[in-house]
Backbone of each chain as ProteinMPNN parsed JSONL, in Angstrom:
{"seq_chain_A": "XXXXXXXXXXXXXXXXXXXXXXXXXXXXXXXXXXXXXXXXXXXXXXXXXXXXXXXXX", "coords_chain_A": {"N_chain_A": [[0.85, -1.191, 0.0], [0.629, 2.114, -1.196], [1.894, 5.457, -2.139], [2.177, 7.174, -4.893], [3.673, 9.313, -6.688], [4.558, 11.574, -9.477], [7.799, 12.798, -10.326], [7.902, 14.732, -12.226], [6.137, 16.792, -10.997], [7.058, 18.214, -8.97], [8.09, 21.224, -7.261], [9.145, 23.928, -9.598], [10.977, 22.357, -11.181], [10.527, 21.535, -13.944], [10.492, 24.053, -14.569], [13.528, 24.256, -14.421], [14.293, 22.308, -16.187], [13.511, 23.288, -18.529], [14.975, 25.717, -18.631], [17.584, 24.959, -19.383], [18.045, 23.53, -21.532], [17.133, 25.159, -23.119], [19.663, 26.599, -23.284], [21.18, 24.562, -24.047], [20.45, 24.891, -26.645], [20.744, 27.312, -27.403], [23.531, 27.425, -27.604], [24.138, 25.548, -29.409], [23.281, 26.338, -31.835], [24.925, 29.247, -32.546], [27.116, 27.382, -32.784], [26.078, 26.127, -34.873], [25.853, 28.854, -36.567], [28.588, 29.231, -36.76], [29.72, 27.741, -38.176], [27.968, 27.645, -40.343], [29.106, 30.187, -41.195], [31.848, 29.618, -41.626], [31.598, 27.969, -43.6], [30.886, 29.461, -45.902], [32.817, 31.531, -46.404], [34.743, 29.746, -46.766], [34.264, 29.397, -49.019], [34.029, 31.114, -51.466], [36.984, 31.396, -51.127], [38.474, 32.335, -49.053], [40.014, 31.946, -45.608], [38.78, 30.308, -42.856], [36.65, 31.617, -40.045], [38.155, 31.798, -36.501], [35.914, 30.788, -33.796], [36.285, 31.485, -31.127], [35.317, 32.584, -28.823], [35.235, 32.905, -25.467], [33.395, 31.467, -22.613], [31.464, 31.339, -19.742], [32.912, 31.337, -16.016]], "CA_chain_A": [[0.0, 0.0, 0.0], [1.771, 3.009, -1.142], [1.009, 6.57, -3.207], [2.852, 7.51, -6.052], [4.096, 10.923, -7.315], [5.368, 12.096, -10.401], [8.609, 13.26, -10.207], [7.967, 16.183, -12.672], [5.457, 17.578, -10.166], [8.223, 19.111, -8.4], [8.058, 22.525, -7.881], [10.62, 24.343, -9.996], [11.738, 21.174, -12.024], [10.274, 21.665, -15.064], [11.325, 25.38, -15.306], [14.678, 24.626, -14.97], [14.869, 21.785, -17.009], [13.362, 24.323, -19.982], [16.131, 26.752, -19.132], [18.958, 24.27, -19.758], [17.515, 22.926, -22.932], [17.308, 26.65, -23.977], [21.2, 26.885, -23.224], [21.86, 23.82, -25.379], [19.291, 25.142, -27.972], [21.441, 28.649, -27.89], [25.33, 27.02, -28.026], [24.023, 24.582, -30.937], [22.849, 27.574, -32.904], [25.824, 29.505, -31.982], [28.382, 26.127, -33.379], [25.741, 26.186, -36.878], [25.871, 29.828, -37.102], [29.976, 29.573, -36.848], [30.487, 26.419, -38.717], [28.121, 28.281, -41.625], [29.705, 31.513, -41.595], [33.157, 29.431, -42.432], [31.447, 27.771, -45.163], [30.48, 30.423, -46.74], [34.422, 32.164, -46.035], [35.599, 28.904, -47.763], [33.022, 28.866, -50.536], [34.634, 31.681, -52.201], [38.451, 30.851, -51.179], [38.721, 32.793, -47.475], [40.124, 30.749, -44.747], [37.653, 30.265, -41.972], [37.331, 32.42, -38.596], [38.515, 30.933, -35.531], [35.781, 30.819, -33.351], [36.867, 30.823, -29.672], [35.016, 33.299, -27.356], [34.97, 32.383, -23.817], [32.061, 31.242, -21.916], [31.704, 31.204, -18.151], [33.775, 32.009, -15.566]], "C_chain_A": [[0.886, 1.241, 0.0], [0.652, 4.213, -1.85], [2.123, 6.71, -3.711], [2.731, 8.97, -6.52], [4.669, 11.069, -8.195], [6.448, 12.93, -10.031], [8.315, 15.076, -10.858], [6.615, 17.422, -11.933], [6.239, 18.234, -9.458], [8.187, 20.295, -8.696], [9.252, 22.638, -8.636], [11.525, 23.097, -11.147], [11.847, 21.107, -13.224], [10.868, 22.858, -15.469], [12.624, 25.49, -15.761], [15.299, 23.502, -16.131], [14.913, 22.893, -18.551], [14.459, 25.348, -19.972], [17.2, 25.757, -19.572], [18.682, 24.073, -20.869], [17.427, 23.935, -23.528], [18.523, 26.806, -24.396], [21.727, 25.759, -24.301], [21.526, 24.108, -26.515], [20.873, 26.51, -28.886], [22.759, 28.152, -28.647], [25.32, 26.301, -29.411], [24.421, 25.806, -31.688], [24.181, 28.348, -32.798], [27.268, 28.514, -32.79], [27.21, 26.159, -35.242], [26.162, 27.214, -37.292], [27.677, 30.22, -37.363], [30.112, 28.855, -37.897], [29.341, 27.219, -40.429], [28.614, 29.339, -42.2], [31.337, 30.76, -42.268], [32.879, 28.961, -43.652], [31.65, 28.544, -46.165], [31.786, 31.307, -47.189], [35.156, 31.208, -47.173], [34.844, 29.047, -48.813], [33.731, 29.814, -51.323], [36.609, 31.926, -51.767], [38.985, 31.689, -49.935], [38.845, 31.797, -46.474], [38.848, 31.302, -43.566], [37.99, 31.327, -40.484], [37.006, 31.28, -37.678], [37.327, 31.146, -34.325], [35.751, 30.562, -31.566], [36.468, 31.716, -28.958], [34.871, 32.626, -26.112], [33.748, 32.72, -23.458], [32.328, 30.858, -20.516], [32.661, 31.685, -17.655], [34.595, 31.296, -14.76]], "O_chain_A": [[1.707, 1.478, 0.886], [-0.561, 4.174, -2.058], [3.131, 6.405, -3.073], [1.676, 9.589, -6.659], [5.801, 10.636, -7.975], [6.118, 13.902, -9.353], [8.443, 16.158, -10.284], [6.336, 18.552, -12.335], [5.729, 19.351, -9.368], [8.216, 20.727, -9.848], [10.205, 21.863, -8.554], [12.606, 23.272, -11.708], [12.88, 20.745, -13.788], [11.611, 22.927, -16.448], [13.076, 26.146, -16.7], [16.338, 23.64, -16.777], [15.841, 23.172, -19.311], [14.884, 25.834, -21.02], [17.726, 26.254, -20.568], [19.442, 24.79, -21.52], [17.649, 23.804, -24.732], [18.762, 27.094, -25.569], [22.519, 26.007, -25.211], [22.165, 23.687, -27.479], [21.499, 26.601, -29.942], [23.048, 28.342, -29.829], [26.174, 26.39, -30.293], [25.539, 26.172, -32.051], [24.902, 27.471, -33.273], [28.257, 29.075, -33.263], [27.648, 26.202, -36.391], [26.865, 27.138, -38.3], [28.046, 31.216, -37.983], [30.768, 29.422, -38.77], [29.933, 27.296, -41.505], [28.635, 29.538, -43.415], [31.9, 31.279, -43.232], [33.521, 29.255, -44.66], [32.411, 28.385, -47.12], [31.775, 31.776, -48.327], [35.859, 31.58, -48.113], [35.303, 28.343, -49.714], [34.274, 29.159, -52.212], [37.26, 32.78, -52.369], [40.214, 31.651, -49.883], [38.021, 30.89, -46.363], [38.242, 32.373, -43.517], [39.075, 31.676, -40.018], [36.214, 30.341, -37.755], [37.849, 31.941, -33.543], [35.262, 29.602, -30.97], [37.317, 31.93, -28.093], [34.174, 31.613, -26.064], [33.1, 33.732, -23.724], [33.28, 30.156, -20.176], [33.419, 32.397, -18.313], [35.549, 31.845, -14.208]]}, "seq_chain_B": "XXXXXXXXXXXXXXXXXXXXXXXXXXXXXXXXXXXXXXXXXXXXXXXXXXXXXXXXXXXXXXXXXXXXXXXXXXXXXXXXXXXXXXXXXXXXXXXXXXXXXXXXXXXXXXXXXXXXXXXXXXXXXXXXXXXXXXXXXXXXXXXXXXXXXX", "coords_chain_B": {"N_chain_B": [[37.623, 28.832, -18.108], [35.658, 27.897, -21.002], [35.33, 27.573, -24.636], [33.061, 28.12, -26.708], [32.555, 26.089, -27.929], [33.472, 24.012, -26.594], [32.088, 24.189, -24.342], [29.445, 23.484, -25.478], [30.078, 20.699, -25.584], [30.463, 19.936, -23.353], [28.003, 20.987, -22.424], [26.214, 19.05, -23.502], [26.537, 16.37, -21.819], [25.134, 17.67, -20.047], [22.293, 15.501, -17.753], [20.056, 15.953, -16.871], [17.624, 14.664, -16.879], [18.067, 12.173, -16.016], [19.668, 12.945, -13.433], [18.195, 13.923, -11.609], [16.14, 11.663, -10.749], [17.815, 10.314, -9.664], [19.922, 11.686, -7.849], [17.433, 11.517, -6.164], [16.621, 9.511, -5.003], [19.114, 8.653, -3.757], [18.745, 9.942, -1.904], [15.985, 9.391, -0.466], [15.719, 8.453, 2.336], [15.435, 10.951, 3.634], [13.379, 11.848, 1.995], [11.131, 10.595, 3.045], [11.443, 10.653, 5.765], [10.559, 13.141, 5.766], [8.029, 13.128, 5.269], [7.002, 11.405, 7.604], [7.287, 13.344, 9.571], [5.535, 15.104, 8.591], [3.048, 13.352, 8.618], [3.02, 13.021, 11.77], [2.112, 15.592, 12.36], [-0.595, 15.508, 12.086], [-1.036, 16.197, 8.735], [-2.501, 15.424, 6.066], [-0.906, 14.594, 2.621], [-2.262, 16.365, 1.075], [-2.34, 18.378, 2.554], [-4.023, 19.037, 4.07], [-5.916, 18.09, 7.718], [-5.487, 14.97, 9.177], [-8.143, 12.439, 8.978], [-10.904, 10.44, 9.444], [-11.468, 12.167, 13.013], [-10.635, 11.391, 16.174], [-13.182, 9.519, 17.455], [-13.707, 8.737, 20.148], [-13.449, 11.333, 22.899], [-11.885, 11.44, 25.189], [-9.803, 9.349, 24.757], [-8.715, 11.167, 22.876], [-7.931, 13.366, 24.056], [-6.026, 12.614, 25.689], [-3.926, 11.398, 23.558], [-3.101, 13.864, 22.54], [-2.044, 15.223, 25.079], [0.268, 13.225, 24.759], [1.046, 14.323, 22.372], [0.842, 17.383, 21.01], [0.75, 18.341, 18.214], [-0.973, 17.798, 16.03], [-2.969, 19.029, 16.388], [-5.975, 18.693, 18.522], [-8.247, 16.145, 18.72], [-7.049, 15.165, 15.963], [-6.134, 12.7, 13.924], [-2.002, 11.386, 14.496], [-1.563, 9.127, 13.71], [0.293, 7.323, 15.325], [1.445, 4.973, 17.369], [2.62, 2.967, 18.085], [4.339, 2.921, 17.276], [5.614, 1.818, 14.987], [4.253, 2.156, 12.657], [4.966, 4.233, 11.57], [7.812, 4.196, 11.862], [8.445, 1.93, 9.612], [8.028, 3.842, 7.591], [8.83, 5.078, 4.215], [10.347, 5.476, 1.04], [10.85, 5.287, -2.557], [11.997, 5.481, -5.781], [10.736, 4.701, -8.835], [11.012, 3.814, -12.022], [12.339, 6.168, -12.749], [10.621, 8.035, -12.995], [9.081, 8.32, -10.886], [7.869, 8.857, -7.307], [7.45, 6.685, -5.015], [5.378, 6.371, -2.009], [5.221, 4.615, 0.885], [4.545, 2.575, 3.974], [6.09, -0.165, 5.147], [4.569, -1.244, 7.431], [2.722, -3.788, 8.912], [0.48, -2.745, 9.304], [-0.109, -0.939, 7.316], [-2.131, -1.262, 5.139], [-4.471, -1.233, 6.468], [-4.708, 1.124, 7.63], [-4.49, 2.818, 5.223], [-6.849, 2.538, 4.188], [-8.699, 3.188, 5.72], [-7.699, 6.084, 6.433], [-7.083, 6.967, 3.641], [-4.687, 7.556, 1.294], [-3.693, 9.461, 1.317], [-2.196, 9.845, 3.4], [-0.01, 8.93, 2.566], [3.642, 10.46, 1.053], [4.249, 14.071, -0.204], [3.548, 17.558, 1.464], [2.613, 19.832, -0.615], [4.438, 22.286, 0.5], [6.378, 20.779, 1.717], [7.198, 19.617, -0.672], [8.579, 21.626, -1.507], [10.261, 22.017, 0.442], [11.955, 19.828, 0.456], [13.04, 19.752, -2.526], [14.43, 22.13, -2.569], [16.237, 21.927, 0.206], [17.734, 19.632, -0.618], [17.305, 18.29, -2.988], [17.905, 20.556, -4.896], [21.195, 21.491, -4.031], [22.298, 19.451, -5.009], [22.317, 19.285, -7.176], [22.754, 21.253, -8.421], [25.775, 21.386, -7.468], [26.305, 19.135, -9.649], [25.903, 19.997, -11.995], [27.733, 21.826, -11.841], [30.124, 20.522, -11.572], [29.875, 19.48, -14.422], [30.002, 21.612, -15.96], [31.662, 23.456, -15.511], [31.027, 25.332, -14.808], [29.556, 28.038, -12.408], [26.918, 28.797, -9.634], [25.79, 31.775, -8.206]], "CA_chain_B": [[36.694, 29.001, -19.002], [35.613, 27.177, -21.916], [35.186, 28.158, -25.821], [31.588, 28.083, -26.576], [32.522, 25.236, -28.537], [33.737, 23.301, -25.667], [30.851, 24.455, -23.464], [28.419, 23.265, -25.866], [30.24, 19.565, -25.6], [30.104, 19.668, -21.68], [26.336, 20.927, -21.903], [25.731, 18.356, -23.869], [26.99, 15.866, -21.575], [24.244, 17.408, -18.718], [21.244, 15.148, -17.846], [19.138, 16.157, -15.335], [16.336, 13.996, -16.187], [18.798, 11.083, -15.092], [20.078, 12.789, -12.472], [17.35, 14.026, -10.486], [15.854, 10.415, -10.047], [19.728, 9.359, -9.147], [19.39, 12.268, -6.336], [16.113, 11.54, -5.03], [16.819, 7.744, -5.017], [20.274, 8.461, -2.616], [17.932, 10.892, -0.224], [15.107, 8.58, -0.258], [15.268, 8.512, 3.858], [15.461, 12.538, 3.899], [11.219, 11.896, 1.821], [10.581, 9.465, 4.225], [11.164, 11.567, 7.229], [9.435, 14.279, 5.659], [6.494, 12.442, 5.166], [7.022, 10.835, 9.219], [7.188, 14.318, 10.559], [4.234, 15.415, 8.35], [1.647, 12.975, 9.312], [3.618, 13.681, 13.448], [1.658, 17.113, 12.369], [-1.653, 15.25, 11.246], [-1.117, 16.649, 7.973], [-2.202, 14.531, 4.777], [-0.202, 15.554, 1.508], [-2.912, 17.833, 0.313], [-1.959, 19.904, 3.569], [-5.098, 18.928, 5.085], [-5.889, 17.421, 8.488], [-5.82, 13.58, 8.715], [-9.459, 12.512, 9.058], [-11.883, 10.938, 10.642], [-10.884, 12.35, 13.812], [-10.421, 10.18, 17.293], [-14.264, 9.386, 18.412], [-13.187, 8.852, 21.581], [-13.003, 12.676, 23.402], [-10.917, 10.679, 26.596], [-8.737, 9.078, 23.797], [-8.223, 12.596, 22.145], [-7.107, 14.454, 24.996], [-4.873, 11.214, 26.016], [-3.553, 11.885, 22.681], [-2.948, 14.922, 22.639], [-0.795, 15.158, 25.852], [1.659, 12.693, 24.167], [1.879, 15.007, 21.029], [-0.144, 18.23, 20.763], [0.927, 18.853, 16.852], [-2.36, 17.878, 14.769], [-4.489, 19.817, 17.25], [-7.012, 18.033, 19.652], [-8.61, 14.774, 17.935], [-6.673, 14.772, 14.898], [-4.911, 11.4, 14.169], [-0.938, 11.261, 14.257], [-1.042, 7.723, 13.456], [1.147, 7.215, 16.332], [0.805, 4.567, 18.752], [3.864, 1.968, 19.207], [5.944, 3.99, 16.028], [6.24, 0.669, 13.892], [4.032, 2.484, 11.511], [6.118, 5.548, 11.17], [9.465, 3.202, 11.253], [8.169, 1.972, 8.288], [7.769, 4.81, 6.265], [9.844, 4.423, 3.097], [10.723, 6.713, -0.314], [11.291, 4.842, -3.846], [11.947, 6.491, -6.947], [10.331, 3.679, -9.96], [11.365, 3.521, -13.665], [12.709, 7.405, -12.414], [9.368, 8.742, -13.362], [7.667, 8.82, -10.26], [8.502, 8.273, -5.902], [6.138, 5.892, -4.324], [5.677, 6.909, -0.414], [4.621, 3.864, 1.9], [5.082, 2.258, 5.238], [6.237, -1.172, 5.645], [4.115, -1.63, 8.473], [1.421, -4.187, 8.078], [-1.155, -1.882, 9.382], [-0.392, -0.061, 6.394], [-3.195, -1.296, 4.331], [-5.574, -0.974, 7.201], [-4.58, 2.815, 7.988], [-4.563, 3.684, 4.437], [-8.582, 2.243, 3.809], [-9.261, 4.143, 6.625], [-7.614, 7.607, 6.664], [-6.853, 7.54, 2.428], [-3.644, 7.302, 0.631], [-3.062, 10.954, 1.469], [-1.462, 9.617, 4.861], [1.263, 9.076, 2.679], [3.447, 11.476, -0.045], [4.515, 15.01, 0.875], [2.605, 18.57, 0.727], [3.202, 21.349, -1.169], [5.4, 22.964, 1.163], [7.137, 19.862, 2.371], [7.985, 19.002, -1.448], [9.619, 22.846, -1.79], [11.489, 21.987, 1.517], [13.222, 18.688, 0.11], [13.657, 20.44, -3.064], [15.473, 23.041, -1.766], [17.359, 21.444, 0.772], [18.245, 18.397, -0.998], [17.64, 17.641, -4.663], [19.087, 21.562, -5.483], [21.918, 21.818, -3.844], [22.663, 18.64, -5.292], [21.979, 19.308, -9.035], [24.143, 22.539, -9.121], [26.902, 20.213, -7.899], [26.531, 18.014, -10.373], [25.951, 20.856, -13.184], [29.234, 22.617, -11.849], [31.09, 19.467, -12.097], [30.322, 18.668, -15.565], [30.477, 22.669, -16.895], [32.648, 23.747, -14.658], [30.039, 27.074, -14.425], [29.073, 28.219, -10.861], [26.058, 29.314, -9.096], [25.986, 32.765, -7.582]], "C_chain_B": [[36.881, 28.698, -20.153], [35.225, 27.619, -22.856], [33.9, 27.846, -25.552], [31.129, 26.553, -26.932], [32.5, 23.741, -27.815], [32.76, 23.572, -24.867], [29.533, 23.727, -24.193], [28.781, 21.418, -25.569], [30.066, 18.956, -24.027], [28.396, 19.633, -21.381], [25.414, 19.537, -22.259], [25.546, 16.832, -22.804], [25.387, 15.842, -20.099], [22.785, 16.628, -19.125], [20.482, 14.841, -16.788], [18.201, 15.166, -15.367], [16.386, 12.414, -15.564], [19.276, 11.355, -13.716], [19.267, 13.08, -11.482], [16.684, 12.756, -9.913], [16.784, 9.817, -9.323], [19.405, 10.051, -7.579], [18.538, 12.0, -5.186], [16.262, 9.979, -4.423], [18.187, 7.893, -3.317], [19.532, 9.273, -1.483], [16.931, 10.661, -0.108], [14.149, 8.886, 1.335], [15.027, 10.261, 4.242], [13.67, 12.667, 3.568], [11.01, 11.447, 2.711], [9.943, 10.161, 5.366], [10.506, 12.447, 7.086], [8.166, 14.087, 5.661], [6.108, 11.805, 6.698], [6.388, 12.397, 9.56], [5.846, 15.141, 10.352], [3.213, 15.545, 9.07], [1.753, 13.205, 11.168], [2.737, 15.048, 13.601], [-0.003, 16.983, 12.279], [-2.129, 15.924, 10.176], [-1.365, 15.221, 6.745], [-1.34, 15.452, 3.772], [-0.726, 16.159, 0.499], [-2.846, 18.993, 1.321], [-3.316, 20.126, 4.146], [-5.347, 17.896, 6.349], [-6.663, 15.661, 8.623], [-7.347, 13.328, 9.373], [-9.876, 11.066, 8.615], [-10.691, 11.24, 12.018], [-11.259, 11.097, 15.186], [-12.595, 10.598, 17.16], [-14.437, 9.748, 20.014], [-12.742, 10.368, 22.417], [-11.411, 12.161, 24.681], [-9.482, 10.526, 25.914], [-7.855, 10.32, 23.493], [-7.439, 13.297, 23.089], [-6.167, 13.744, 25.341], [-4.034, 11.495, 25.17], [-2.864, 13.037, 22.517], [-1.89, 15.664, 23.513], [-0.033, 14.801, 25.11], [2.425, 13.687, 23.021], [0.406, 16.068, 20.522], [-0.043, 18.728, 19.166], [-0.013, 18.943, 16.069], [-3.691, 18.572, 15.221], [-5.025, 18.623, 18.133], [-7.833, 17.278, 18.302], [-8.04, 14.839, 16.53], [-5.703, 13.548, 14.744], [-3.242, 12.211, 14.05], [-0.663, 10.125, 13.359], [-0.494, 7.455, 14.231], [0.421, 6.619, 17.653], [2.131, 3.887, 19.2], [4.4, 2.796, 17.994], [5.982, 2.75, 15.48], [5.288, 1.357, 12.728], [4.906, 3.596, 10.83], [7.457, 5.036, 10.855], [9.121, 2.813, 10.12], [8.223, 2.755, 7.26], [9.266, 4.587, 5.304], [9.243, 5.77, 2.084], [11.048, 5.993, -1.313], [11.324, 4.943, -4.66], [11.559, 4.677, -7.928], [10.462, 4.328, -11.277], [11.911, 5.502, -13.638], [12.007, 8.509, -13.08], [8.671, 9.586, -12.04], [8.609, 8.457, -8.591], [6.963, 8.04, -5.453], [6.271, 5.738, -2.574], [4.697, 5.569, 0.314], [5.206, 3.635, 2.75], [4.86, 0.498, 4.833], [5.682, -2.123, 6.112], [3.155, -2.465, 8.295], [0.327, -3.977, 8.639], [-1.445, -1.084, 8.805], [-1.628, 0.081, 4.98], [-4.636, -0.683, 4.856], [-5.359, 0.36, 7.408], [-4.941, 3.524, 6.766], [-5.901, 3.527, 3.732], [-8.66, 3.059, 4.918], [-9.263, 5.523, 6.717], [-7.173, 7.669, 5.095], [-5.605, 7.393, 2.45], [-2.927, 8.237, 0.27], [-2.377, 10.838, 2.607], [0.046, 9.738, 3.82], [1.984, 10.128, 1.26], [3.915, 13.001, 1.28], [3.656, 16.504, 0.416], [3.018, 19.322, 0.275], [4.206, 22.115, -0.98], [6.521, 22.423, 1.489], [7.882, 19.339, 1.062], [8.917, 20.254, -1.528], [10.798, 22.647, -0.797], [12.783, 20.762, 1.008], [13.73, 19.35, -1.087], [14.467, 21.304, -2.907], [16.623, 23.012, -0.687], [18.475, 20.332, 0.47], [18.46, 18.133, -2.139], [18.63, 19.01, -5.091], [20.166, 21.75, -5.16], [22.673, 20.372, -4.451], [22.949, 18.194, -6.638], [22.705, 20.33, -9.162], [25.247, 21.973, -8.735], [27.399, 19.678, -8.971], [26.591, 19.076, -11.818], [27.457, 21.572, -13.247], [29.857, 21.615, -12.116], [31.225, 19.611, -13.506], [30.521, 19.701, -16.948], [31.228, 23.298, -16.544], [32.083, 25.598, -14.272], [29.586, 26.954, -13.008], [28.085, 29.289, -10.517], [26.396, 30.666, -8.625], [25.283, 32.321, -6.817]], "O_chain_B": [[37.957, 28.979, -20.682], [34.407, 28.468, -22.506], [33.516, 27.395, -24.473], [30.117, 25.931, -26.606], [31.893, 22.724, -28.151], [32.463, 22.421, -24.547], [28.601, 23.409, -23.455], [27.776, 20.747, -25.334], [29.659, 17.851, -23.669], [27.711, 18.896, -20.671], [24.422, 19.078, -21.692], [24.511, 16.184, -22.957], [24.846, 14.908, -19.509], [22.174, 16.806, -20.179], [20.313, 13.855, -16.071], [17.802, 14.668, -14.314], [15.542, 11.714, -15.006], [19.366, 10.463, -12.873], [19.505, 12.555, -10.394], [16.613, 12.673, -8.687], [16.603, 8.936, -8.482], [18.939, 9.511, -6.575], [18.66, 12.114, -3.967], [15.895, 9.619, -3.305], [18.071, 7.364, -2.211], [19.807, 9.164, -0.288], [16.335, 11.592, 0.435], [12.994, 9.224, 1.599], [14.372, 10.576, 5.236], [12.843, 13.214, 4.297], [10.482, 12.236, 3.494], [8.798, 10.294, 5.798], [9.768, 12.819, 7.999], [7.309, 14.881, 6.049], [4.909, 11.717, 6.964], [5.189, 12.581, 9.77], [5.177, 15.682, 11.233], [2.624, 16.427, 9.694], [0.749, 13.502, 11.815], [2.61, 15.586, 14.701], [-0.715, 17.985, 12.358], [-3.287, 16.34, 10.196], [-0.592, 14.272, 6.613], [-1.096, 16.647, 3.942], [-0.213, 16.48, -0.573], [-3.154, 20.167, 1.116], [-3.691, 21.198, 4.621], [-4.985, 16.749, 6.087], [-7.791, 15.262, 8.331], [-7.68, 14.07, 10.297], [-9.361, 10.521, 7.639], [-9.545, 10.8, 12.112], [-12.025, 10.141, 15.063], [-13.106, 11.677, 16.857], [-15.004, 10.592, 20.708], [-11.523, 10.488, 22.544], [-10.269, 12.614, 24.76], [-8.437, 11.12, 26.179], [-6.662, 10.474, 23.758], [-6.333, 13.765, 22.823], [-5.117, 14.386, 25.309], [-3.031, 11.967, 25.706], [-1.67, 12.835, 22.294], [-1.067, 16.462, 23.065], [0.612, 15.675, 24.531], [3.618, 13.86, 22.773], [-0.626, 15.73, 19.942], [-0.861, 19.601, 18.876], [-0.138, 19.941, 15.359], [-4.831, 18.671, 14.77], [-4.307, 17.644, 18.336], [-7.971, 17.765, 17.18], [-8.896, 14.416, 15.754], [-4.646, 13.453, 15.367], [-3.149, 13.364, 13.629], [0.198, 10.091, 12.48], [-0.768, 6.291, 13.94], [-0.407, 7.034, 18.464], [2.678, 4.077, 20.286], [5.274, 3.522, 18.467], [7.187, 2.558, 15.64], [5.689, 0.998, 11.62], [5.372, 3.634, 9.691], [8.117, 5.329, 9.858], [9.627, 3.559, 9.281], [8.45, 2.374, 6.112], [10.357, 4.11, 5.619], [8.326, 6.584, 2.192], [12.227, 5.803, -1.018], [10.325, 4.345, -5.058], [12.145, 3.649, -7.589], [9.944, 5.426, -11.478], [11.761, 6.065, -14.723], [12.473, 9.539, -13.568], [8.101, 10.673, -11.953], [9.726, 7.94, -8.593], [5.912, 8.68, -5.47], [7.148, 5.079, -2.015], [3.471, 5.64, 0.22], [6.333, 4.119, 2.853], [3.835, -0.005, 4.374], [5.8, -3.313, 5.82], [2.414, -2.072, 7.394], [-0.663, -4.707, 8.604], [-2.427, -0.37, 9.007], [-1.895, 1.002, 4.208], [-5.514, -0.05, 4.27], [-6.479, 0.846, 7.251], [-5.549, 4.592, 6.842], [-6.153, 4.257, 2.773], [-8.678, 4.168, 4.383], [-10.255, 6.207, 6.967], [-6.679, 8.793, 5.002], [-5.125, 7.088, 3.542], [-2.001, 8.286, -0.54], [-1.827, 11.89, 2.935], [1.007, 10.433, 4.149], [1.175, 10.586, 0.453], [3.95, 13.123, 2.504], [3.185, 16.633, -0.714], [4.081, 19.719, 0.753], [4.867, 22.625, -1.884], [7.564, 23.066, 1.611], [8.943, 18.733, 1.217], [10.113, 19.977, -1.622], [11.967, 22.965, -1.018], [14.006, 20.8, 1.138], [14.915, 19.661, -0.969], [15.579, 20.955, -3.303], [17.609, 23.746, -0.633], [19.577, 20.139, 0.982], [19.567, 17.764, -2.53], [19.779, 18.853, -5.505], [20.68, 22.406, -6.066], [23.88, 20.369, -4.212], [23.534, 17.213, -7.099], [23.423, 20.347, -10.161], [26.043, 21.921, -9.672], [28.586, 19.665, -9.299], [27.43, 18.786, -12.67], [28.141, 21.813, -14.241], [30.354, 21.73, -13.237], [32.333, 19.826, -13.997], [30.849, 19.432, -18.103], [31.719, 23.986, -17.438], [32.593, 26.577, -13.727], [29.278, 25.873, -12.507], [28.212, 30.447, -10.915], [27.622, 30.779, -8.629], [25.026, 32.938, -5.784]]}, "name": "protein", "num_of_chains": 2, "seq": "XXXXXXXXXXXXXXXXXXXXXXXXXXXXXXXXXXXXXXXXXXXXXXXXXXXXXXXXXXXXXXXXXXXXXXXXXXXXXXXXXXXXXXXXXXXXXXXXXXXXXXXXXXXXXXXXXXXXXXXXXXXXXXXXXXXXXXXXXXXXXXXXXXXXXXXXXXXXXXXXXXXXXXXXXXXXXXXXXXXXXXXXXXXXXXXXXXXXXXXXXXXXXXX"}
């Protein structure tokens, strides 16, 4: 004899999972929007830029 | 601090919706007790008082001495404590935590006073959250991005 709870009833659980999943959403976008800007650099015979800004601290 | 590039391979790496069942699973006895000290309050885990109350007025006030917390005739549950020793926390297929007691007057208590005896309320899930699963998930997030909470 027991009761059962959904985990994602948790206050607060869900919100922050949606922020993290935002943060991977952003960095993706962020690695396409680099990785097509070199295409495009190489497409007409420009070497690529080095993307390397720092993140965190 | 890590390129964005390298940050995106660490983020990738986080997975809360593994690790929060992992968490809750190792602080199991931390629900437990929350759910002991609860019903100690005659609280069910809609944050309402456990019910029916004693019959017995004699009983009630008897009661009551031992442990004035749920008010005057509200159950504790509390008579020898093997139901409360019982109480238990188990995270399943890391969907869900299933709150019972052991005890085998746990079938008979929970036809009687509902299946709200056990489980925690509103307030009591913000308290384990907050004391327990979060400080335990920004751990585990700093570990694996090496980013830190303010």
């Amino acid at each position: 004899m027991a009761k059962e709870f959904l985990i994602s009833d948790l206050p607060n659980i869900a919100e922050m999972q949606d922020v993290l999943q935002k943060v991977a959403k952003k960095l993706e976008l962020i690695k396409l929007i680099s990785e097509e800007t070199n295409d495009l650099l190489n497409s007409i015979g420009l070497k690529g830029i080095e993307f390397s800004a720092k993140i965190g601290k | 601090m890590a390129t964005i590039f390298e940050m995106l391979s660490k983020w990738q790496q986080v997975n809360v919706e593994a690790e929060i069942p992992a968490i809750i699973q190792r602080n199991k006895d931390v629900a437990a007790e929350l759910n002991r000290k609860q019903l100690k309050s005659g609280k069910t885990s809609k944050g309402d008082p456990v019910q029916p109350s004693y019959n017995s007025t004699i009983y009630a006030l008897d009661k009551n001495r031992s442990n004035s917390l749920p008010g005057l005739g509200t159950p504790d549950l509390y008579l020898t404590g093997a139901f409360h020793r019982g109480f238990y926390a188990q995270v399943k297929a890391g969907k869900s935590i299933i709150f019972g007691s052991t005890d085998m007057k746990s079938s008979n208590l929970e036809a009687k006073y509902t299946k709200e005896i056990f489980g925690l309320t509103r307030d009591n899930k913000q308290v384990f959250l907050d004391n327990t699963i979060m400080p335990e998930l920004r751990l585990y997030i700093t570990r694996i991005t090496g980013l830190k909470f303010t």
